[in-house]
N, C-alpha and C positions, 0 to 999 in steps of 0.2 A: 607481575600481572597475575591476577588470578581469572577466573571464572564466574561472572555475573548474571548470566541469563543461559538458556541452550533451551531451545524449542525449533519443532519445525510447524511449517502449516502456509495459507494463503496470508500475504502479511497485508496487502490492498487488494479488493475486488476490483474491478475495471471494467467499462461496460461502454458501447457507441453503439448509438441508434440513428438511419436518418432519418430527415424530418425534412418536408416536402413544403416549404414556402407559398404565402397564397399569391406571388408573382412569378410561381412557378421554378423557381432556385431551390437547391436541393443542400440541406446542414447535417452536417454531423455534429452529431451530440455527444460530449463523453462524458462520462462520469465515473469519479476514485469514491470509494466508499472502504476507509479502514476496520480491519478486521480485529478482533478480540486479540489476536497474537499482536496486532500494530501498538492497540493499545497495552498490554503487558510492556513491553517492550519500552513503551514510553515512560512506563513508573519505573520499571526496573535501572534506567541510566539519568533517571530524572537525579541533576543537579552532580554529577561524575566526571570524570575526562574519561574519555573510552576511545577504543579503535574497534573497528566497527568491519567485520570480512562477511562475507554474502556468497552463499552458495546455492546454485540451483540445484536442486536436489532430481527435479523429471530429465 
């Protein structure tokens, strides 16, 4: 095995709002928005077998 990628950073933003219904019901809204790192990440093992470890870094 070698070494193919090594970055750190926010890999998805993440974000809920809620939103107030006009019958009065109350939604949460989420929403993933990928980041510059998600995307590297995704050329980087585009088309490879990889194993794949995740560490929270905070």
């Amino acid at each position: 095995m070698r070494k193919v990628f090594d970055e750190e950073g926010v890999f998805v933003r993440y974000g809920e709002k809620k939103v107030r219904l006009e019958n009065g019901h109350e939604l949460t809204h989420r929403s993933e928005e990928p980041t510059e790192l998600w995307w590297k990440l995704k050329e980087a093992l585009k088309g490879k077998k990889v194993r794949v470890v995740v560490y929270e870094v905070e």
